[in-house]
C-alpha positions in Angstrom: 0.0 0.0 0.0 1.5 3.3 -0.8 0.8 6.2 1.7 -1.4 8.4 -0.9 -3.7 4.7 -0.7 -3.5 5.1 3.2 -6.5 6.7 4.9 -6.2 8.6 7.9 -8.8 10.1 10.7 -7.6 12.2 13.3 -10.0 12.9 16.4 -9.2 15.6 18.2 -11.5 18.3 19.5 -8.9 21.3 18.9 -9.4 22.3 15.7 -6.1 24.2 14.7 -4.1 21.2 16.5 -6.4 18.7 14.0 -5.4 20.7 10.7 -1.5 21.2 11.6 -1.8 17.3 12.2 -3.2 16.5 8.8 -1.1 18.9 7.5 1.5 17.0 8.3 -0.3 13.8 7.6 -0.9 15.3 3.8 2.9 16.1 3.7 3.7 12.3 4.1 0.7 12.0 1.2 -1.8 10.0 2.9 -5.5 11.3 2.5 -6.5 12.8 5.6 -9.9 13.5 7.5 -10.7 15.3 10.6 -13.2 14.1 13.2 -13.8 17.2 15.9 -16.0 14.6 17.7 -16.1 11.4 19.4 -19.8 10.8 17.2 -18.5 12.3 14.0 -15.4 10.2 14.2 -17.6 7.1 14.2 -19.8 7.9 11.1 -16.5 8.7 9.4 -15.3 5.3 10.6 -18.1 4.0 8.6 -17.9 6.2 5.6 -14.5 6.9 5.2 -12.6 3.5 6.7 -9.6 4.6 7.6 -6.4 2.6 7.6 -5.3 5.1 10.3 -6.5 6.8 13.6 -5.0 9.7 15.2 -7.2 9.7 18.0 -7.2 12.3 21.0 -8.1 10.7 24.7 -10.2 13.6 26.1 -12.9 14.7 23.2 -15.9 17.0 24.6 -18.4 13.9 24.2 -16.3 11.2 24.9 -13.0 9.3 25.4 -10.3 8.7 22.8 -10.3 4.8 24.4 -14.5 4.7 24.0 -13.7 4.5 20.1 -10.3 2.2 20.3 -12.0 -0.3 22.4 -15.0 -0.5 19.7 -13.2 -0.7 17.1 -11.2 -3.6 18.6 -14.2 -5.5 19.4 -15.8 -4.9 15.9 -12.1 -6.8 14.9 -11.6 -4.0 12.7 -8.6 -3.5 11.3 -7.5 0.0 11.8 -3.8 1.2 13.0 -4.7 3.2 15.8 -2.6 5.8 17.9 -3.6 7.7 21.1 -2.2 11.1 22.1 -2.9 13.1 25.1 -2.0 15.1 28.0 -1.4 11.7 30.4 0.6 8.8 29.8 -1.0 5.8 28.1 -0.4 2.4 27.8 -3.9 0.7 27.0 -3.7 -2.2 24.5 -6.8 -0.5 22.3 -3.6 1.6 21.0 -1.1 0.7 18.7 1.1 3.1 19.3 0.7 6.2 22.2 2.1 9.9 22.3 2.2 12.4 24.8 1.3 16.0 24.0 2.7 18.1 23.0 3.8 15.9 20.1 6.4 17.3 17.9 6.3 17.4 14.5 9.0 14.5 14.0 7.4 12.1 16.3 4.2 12.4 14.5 5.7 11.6 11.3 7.9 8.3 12.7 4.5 7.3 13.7 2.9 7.8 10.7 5.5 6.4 8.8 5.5 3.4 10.7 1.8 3.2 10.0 1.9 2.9 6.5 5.2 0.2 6.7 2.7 -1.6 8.6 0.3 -1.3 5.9 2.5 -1.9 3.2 4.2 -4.8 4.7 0.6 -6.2 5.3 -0.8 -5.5 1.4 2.7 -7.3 0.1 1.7 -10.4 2.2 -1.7 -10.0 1.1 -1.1 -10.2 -2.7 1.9 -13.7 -1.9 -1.3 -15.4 -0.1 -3.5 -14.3 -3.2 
């Protein structure tokens, strides 16, 4: 999977932090949408499918973990990471950040997103 293929969501309730995060997102040239709320991330979950979450903990109708853990149980395959003002280590989370997040570590992340991804599509089309 190239990273213009991979589809990203990020959650996060802040809007200028959301658009300098897909910003940045765009940059690495993944296709990028913002969620501002725990219920619009989910109908863009449904609509959208992203192969990525960039999912805030502490949203103004909900927890970041609320969505992970749903996700998980729906055995949705979705890379998932968690930033937020507190340390996490919750096993919803693929990968987790503390804010502030700087611009570097957000792109290592991403990056190893999208190896993930394209790993997984290469072993996809061996099986095939």
């Amino acid at each position: 999977m190239e990273p213009a293929e991979l589809r990203v969501l990020v959650v996060e309730d802040d809007v200028d932090a959301a658009e300098i995060i897909a910003i940045v997102v765009e940059g690495l040239g993944c296709s990028c949408r913002i969620a501002t709320t725990l219920h619009a991330a989910r109908q863009l979950v449904d609509t959208y499918s992203p192969d990525l979450l960039i999912l805030d903990e502490q949203l103004g109708d909900g927890s970041g973990s609320e969505l992970a853990r749903s996700l998980r149980g729906d055995k949705r395959r979705i890379y998932i990471i968690s930033f937020s003002g507190c340390d996490l280590r919750a096993d919803e989370f693929d990968a987790c950040l503390q804010k502030p997040i700087s611009v570097s570590t957000l792109r290592e992340s991403v990056r190893k997103a999208v190896a993930r991804f394209t790993r997984s599509a290469s072993s996809s089309s061996i099986r095939s």
